[in-house]
N, C-alpha and C positions, 0 to 999 in steps of 0.2 A: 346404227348399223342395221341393215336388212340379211335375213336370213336367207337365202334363195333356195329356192324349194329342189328337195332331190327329183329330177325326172329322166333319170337313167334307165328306169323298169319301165317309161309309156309308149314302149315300140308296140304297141297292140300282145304280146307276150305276157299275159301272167302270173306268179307263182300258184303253181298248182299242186293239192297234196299227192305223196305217191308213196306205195307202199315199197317196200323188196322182196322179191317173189321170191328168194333165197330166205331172209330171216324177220320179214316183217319190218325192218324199221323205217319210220312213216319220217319222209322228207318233204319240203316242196321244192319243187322243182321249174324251171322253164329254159324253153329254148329260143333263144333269139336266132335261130340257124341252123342247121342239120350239124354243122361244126363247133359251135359253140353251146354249151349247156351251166346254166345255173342254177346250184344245188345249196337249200339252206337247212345244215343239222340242227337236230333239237339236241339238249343232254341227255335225253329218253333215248334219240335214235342213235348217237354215238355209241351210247352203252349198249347196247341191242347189236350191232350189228358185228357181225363175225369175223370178218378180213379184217376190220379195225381193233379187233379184241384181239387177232393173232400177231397183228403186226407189234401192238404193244408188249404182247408176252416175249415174243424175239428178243429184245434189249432187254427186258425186267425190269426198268428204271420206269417204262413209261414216256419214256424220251426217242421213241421209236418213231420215223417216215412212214406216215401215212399217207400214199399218192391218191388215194381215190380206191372205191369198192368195184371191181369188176362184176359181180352180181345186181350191185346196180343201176351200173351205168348200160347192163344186159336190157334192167327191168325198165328204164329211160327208152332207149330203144324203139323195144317194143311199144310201150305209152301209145310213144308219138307215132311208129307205125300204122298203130291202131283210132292214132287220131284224140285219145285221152290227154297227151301232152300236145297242144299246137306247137306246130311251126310254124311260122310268117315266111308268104314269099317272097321271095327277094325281089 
């Protein structure tokens, strides 16, 4: 049996570190498109970051919906505005 290599990430895209201008925690990130973004947590950055710490306090179990941090998907944003995160044109 042959493994076949993963190359979903060789769109010219990527992962690049990013900090959150809100609480610091260092992600990588990339964007295949102004619409789509891929975001990969470390356990460092989970624990660090804020919305994620208050969503879990909400239930108290721990078993709380986390959709995503809006500080930074702010700080993505900007990145790529700035040209720090690429985009690929289309």
């Amino acid at each position: 049996m042959t493994i076949r290599a993963d190359d979903r990430l060789t769109d010219g895209a990527p992962m690049r570190p990013l900090c959150c201008l809100r609480c610091g925690a260092a992600v990588e990130v990339r964007k295949a498109s102004w619409q789509q973004t891929s975001v990969q947590w470390s356990a460092q950055s989970l624990g660090v970051c804020l919305e994620r710490r208050d969503a879990l306090s909400v239930n108290g179990d721990g078993r709380a919906v986390f959709q995503g941090c809006t500080a930074l998907r702010e700080s993505i944003v900007r990145a790529a505005l700035e040209g720090a995160v690429p985009v690929p044109e289309d």
